[in-house]
C-alpha positions in Angstrom: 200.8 -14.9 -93.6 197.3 -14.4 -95.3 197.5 -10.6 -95.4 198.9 -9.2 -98.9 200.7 -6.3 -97.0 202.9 -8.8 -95.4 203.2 -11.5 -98.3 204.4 -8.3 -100.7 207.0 -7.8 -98.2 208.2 -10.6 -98.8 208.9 -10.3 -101.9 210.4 -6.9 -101.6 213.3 -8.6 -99.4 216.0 -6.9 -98.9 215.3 -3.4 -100.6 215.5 -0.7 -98.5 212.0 -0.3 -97.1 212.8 3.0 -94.4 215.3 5.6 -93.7 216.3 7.8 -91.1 218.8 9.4 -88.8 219.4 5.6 -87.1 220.1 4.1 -90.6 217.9 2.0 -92.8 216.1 -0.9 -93.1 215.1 -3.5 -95.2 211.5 -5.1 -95.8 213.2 -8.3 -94.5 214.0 -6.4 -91.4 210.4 -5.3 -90.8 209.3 -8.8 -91.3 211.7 -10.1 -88.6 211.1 -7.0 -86.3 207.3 -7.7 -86.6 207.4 -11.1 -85.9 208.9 -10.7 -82.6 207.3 -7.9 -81.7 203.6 -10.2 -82.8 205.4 -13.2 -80.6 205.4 -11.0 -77.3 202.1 -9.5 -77.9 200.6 -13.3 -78.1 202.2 -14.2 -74.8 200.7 -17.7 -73.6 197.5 -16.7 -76.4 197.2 -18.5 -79.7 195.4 -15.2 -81.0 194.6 -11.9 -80.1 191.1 -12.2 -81.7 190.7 -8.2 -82.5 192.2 -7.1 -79.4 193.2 -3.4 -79.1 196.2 -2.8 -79.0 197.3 1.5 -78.6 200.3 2.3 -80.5 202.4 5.3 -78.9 205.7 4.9 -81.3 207.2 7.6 -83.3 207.8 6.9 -87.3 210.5 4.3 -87.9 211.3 0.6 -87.6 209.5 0.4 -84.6 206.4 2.1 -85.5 205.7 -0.3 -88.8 206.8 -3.3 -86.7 204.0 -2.6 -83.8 201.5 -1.9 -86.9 202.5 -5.0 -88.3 203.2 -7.0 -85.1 200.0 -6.5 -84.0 197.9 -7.6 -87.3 200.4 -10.9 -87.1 199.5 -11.5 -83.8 195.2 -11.1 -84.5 195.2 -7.7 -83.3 193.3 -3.8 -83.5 195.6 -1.3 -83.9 194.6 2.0 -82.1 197.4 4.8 -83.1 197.6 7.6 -80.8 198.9 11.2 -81.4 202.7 11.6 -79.8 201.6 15.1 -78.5 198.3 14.2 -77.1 197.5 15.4 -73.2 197.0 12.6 -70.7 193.1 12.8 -70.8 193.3 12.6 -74.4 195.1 9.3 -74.4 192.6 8.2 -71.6 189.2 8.7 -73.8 191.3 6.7 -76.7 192.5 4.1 -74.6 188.8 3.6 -72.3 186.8 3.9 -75.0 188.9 1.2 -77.6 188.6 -0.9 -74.5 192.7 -1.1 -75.1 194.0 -4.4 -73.5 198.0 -3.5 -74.7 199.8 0.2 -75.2 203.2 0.1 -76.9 205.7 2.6 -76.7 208.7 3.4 -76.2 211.1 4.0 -73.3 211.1 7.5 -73.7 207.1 7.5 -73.9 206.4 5.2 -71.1 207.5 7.8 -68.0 204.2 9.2 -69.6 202.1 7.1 -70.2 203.1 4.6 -67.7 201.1 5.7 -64.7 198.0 5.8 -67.4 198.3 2.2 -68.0 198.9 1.7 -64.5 195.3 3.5 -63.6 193.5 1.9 -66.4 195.1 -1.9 -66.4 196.2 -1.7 -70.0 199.3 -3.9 -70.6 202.1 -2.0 -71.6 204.6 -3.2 -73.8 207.9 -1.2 -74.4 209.5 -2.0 -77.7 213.3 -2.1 -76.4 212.5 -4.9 -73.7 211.3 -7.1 -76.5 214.7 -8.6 -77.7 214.5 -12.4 -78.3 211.4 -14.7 -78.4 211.2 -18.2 -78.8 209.6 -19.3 -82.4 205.8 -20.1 -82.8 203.5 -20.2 -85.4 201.1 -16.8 -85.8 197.8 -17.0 -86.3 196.0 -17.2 -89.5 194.3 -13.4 -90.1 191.5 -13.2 -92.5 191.0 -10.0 -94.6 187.4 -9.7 -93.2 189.2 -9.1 -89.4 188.8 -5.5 -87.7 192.8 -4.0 -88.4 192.2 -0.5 -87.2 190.6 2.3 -84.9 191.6 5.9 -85.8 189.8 8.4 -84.2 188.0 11.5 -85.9 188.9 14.9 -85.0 185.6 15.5 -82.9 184.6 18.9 -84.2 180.9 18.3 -82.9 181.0 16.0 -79.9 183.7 13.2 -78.8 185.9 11.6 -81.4 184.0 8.5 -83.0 186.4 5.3 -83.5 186.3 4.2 -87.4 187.0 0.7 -87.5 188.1 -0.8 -90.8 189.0 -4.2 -91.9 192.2 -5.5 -94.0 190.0 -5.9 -96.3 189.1 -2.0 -96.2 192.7 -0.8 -95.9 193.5 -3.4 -99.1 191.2 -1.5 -101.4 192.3 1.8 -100.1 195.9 0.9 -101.2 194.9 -0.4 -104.2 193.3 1.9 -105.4 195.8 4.8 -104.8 198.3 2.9 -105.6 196.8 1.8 -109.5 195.4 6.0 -109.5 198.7 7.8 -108.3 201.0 4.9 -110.1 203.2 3.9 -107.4 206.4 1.6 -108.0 208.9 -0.1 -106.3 211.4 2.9 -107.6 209.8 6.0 -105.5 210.9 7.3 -102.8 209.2 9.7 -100.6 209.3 11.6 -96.7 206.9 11.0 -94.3 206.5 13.9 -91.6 202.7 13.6 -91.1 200.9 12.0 -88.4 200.6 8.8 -87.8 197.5 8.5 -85.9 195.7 9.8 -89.3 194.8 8.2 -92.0 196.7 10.5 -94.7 200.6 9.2 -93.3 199.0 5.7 -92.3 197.6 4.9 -95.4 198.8 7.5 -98.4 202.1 7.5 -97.3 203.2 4.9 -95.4 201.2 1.8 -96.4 201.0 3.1 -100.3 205.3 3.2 -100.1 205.6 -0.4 -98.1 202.5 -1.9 -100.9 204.8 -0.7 -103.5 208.4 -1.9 -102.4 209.0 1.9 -102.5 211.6 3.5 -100.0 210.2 6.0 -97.1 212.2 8.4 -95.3 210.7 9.1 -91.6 210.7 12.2 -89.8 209.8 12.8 -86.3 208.1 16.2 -87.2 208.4 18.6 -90.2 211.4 20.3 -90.6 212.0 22.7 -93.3 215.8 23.1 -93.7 216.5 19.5 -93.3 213.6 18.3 -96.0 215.0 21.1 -98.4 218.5 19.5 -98.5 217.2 16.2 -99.1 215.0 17.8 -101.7 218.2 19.0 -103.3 219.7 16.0 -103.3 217.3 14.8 -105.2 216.0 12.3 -102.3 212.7 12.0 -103.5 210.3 11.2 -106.3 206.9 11.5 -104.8 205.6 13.9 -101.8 202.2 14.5 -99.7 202.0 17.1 -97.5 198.7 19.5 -95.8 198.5 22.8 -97.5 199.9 24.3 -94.8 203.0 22.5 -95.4 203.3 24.2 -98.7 202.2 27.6 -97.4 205.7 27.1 -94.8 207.6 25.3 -98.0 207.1 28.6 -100.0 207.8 31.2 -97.1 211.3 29.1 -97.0 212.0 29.0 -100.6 211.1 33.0 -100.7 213.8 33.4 -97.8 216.3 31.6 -99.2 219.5 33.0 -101.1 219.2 32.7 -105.1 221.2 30.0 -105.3 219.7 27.6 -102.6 216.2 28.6 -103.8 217.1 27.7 -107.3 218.4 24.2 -106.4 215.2 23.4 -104.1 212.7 24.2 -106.8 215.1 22.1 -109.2 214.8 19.4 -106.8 210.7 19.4 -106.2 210.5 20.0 -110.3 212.0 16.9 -111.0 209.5 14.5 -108.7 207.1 12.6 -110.8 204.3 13.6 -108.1 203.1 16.0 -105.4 200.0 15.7 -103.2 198.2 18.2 -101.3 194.7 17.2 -99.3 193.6 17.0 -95.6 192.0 20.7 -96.1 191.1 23.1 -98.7 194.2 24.1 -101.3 193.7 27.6 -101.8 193.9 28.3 -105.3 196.2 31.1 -104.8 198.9 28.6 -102.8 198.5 26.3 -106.1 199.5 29.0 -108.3 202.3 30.2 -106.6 203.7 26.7 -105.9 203.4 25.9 -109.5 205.5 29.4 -110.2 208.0 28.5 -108.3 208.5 24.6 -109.0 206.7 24.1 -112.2 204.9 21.6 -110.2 201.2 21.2 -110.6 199.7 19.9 -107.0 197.4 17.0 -107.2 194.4 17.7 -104.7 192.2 14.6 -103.6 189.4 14.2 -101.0 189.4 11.6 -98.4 188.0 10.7 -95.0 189.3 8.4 -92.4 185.9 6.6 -92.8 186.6 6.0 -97.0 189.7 6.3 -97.3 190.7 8.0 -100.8 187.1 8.7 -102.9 188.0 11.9 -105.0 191.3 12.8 -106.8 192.2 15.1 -109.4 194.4 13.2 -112.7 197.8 11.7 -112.1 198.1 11.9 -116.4 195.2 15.0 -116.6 194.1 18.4 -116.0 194.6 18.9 -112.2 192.2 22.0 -111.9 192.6 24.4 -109.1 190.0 24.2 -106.5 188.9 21.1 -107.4 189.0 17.4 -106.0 189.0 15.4 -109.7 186.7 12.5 -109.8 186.3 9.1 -108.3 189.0 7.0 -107.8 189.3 3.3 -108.7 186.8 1.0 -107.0 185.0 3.9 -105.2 181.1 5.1 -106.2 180.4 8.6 -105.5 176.6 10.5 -105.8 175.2 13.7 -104.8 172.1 13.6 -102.9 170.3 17.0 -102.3 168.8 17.7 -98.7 165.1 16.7 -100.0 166.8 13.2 -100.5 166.9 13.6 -104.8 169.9 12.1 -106.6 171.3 15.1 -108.2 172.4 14.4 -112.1 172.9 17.5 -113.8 176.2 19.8 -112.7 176.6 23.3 -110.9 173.9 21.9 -108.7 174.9 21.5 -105.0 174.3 18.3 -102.7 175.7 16.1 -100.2 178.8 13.7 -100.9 177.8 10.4 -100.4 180.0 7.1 -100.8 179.9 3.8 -101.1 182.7 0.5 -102.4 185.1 -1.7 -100.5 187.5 0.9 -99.1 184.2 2.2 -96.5 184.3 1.6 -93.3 181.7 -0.7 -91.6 181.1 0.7 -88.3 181.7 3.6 -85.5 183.5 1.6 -82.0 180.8 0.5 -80.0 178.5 3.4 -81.9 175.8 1.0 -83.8 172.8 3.6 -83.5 175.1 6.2 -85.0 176.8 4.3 -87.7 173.5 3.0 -89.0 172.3 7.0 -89.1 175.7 7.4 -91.1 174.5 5.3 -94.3 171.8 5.6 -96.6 171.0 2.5 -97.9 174.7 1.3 -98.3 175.5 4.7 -98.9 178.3 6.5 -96.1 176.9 10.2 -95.6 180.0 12.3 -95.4 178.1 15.6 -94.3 180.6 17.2 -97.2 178.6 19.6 -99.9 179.8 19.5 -103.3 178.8 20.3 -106.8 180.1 18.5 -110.5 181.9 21.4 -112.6 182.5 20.7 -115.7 183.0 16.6 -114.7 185.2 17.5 -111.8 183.9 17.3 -108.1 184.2 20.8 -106.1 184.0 20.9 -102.3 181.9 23.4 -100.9 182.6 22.3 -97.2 180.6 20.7 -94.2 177.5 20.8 -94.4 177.7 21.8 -90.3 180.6 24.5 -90.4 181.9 25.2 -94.1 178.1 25.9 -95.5 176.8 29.8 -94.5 172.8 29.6 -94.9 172.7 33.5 -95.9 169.4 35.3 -97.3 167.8 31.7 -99.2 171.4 30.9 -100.6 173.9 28.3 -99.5 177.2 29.9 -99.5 180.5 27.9 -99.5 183.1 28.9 -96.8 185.7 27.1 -98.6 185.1 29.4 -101.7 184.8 33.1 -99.3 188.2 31.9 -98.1 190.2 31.6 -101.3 189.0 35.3 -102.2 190.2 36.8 -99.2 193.4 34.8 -100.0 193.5 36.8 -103.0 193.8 40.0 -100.9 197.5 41.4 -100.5 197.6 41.6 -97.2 195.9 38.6 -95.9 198.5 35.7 -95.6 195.9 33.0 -93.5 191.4 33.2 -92.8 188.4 31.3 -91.4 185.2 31.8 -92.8 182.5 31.1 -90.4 178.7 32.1 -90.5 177.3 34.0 -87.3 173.6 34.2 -86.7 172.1 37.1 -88.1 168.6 38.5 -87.6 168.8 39.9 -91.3 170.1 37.1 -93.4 169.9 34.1 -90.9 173.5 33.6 -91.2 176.4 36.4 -91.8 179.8 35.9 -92.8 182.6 36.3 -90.3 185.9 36.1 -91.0 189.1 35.8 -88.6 192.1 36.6 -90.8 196.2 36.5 -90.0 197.8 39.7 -91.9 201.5 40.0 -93.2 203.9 41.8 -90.7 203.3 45.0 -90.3 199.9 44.9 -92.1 197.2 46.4 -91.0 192.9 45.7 -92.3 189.3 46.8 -91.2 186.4 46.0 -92.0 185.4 48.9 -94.0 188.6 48.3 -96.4 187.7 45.0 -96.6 184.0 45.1 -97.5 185.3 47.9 -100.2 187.9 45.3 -101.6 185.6 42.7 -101.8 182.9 44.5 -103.4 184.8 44.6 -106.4 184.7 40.7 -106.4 181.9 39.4 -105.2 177.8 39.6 -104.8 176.8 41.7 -101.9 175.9 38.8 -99.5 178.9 37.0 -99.8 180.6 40.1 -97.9 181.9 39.9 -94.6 179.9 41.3 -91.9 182.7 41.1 -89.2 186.2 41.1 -89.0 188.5 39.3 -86.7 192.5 40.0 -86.6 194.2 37.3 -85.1 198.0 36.1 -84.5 197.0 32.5 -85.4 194.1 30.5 -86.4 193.3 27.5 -84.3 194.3 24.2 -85.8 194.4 20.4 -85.2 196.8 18.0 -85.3 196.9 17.3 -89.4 197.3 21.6 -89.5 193.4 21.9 -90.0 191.4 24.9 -89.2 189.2 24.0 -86.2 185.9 25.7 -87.3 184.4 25.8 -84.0 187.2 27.1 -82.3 186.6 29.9 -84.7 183.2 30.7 -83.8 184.6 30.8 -80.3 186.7 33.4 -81.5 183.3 35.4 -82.1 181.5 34.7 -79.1 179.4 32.1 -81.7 177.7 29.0 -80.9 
C-alpha cells in the first residue's frame, strides 16, 4: 500500500477506529473490509486506472471501506448525497462518467433502476462476502482520488477532482493546525458527500488513530447524552448545528443543561465553518459552555486555507490566518495585490492541498487560476492580522451607492435584534443606489416586525445605506444540504434575478 492513509492504518491496528449503534470497529477491520471490497471492484481488472466509482453508503464500516476499497483498487471516488432526487444522482453519475455505484441493499430499490438506465455497474456491499486473495495495484499519490461536487449556486455543480496527493496535504495540515492525536474522539453527523465530514472529520480522525462515532443524521437528544458522558474530545459542526444545540440546552431542565455544558466544556476543541458564525451565536455558545468556537474557511476546491488559533485569540467574525502549507493573497478587482489591511479584495489561493482541475471543465478551470493562483470569488479584508470574510463576490457583496457592502456583516446586526432568531441579506436592483438591501428574516414565536421598526432599529446601528429597503417574513430560509443559506433561492423569494 503506497498511500499513507492506508499505511497509518496499519499501524493503528486494533484501536477502535469507528463506533455506532452496530458496534465498533477496529483500523484492522477497515483494512480487511477494504480489501475485499477493492478485490470485487477489480473483478477480472489488474487496475481500475481512475475509474469512477459513486458511493451511495451511509457513515459506518461500509462507507470508509468503499472510500478505501476503491483507492486500493485504482479508483475515483464520487460520493453522493443519501437524500438526493433521482435526477440529482443522474447529473452526478452521467457527468463523472461513473462505471460502478455502491450501495447498500436498502439504497439499491432506488437507485437500481438508475444504474439499470444508465449502465453503471452496481455493487451492493452485503453481496460482497468472500473473495479469493490478489495483489492490489500500486497507487501513486499523483492519481485522481476524488470528485465532490459543488453546490451549483450559479449554474450546474462543477466536479473538483483532487489527487492523494491533495487530500494528503489537506490532512496534514489540519491535523499539525488543530493538533489531532491518536486519543480524540469525536461524532460525525455531517455529510459525507462534502468535504467538511470527508476530510475534517472523517479522514483527520482515521490520519490520527483517533476514534469516530457515526451518525446517520444529527440528532440532538442522543448527541447530548453522549456529550454527558463525556464521549468526546473534539467536535465540528455548521452553525446551524449550534444554533439547534443552544435551543436544546435552553429547553432542557437545570440539571440536564448543567451536565451537557459540563460535557462540551471539557473538549479540548470545537469547530464551526461551512457558513458565516454569527457573532451573536459565538457569544452565547461561549456563555453557556465556556467554550470559545474555532471558525476556519475552506472550499471543496482547497480544502482548509484560513483558521482562527487552536493556542490563540479566536476572534469573533473572523477566519484566523493561513494554515500550514497554504499561501493566501488579496487581489483587488483592478488585478493589484492588496498589502495594507482594512482594504477589501478577492481571496486567492494557492499550495499542495488545491485542486488541479474542474471534471471534464478545462476552459473553466484554467479561468479559475491566476497564474497558479485558485480564484475563490470570496471577498475579504486583513483586520488587525486576521482574515475577515465579507462573502461572494456574486451573492454576499451589495454594490450600494459606490460602496461594497458585506452581506455577511448586514446579517450579524440584524442577529443582534431581539426578535430575529434567522436572516438573508440579499441586494435587489435599485434605480437609486444600484443595489438595495433586502432582507428575509425568521422571527421568534409569536413575534411580530416591519419594515418601519426595523429601519428605526437599525438606524441606531448603522450608516444610512446599509439599511434595509425591504423586508421579507418567512417560516424558513432556504438551505442546502451542509444547512447553508441558498442565496439565490433568496432572491427568488423577492421576485430578484
Amino acid at each position: 500500500m503506497n498511500l499513507p492513509l492506508m499505511t497509518r492504518a496499519v499501524s493503528h491496528g486494533d484501536a477502535v477506529a469507528l463506533r455506532a449503534e452496530t458496534g465498533t470497529h477496529s483500523y484492522r477491520d477497515l483494512l480487511e473490509r477494504s480489501r475485499v471490497l477493492a478485490i470485487a471492484l477489480l473483478g477480472d481488472r489488474d487496475d481500475l486506472r481512475e475509474a469512477r466509482v459513486a458511493l451511495l453508503v451511509p457513515p459506518g464500516l461500509e462507507y470508509v471501506a468503499a472510500q478505501w476499497g476503491t483507492w486500493r483498487a485504482g479508483g475515483v471516488t464520487t460520493p453522493l448525497c443519501l437524500s438526493a432526487t433521482e435526477p440529482e444522482w443522474e447529473y452526478s453519475l452521467t457527468d463523472s462518467d461513473a462505471e460502478i455505484v455502491i450501495t447498500t441493499t436498502e439504497l439499491a430499490a432506488r437507485i437500481g433502476p438508475l444504474c439499470q438506465r444508465l449502465g453503471p455497474r452496481m455493487l451492493v456491499v452485503s453481496d460482497v462476502t468472500t473473495v479469493a486473495p490478489r495483489e492490489l495495484p500500486d497507487v501513486t499519490p499523483d492519481r485522481r482520488a476524488m470528485i465532490l461536487y459543488t453546490s451549483g449556486t450559479t449554474s450546474k455543480p462543477k466536479g473538483v477532482v483532487t489527487t492523494h496527493a491533495n487530500i494528503q496535504a489537506q490532512i496534514e495540515s489540519l491535523v499539525a493546525a488543530w493538533e489531532w492525536s491518536a486519543t480524540d474522539r469525536i461524532p460525525l453527523f455531517l455529510p459525507l458527500h462534502h468535504i467538511h465530514g470527508i476530510i475534517n472529520v472523517l479522514s483527520c480522525g482515521l490520519w490520527s488513530g483517533a476514534q469516530i462515532e457515526t451518525f446517520s443524521k444529527f440528532d440532538a437528544p442522543t448527541l447530548l447524552d453522549r456529550v454527558r458522558a463525556d464521549a468526546y474530545s473534539v467536535f465540528m459542526a455548521v452553525p446551524t448545528i449550534y444554533v439547534k444545540l443552544i435551543q436544546a440546552l435552553q429547553s432542557a431542565s437545570s440539571s440536564d443543561r448543567d451536565a451537557y455544558c459540563t460535557g462540551f466544556g471539557r473538549m479540548r476543541l470545537m469547530v464551526s465553518g461551512s457558513a458565516a458564525l454569527p457573532g451573536s451565536v459565538h457569544e452565547e455558545w461561549f456563555q453557556l459552555t465556556g467554550q470559545k468556537l474555532l471558525e476556519r474557511y475552506g472550499m471543496t476546491e482547497i480544502g482548509m486555507a484560513l483558521s482562527n488559533a487552536y493556542r490563540g485569540e479566536r476572534r469573533p467574525g473572523a477566519v484566523g490566518v493561513p494554515l500550514p502549507g497554504v499561501e493566501v493573497r488579496l487581489k483587488s478587482e483592478s488585478s493589484q495585490l492588496i498589502r495594507s489591511e482594512n482594504e477589501p479584495g478577492e481571496i486567492q489561493v494557492r499550495g499542495p492541498s488545491v485542486f488541479g482541475e474542474y471534471w471534464n471543465r478545462p476552459e473553466i478551470t484554467v479561468e479559475s487560476f491566476d497564474d497558479g493562483w485558485f480564484r475563490t470569488g470570496d471577498m475579504a479584508v486583513i483586520e488587525d492580522g486576521y482574515y475577515h470574510i465579507m462573502g461572494r463576490l456574486s451573492v454576499d457583496i451589495i454594490k450600494s451607492g459606490g460602496y461594497k457592502l458585506s452581506a455577511l456583516e448586514i446579517e450579524a446586526t440584524l442577529l443582534e435584534h431581539p426578535v430575529i432568531c434567522e436572516c438573508a441579506v440579499i441586494g435587489i436592483p435599485d434605480d437609486t443606489w444600484g443595489e438595495a438591501v433586502a432582507a428575509a428574516v425568521v422571527l421568534k414565536d409569536g413575534a411580530s416586525l416591519d419594515i418601519d421598526s426595523l429601519r428605526a432599529w437599525c438606524r441606531e446601528r448603522q450608516s444610512t445605506y446599509k439599511i434595509p429597503k425591504q423586508l421579507l417574513v418567512v417560516d424558513a430560509l432556504p438551505r442546502n444540504a451542509m444547512g447553508k443559506v441558498t442565496k439565490p433561492a433568496v432572491r427568488q423569494l423577492f421576485g430578484s434575478p
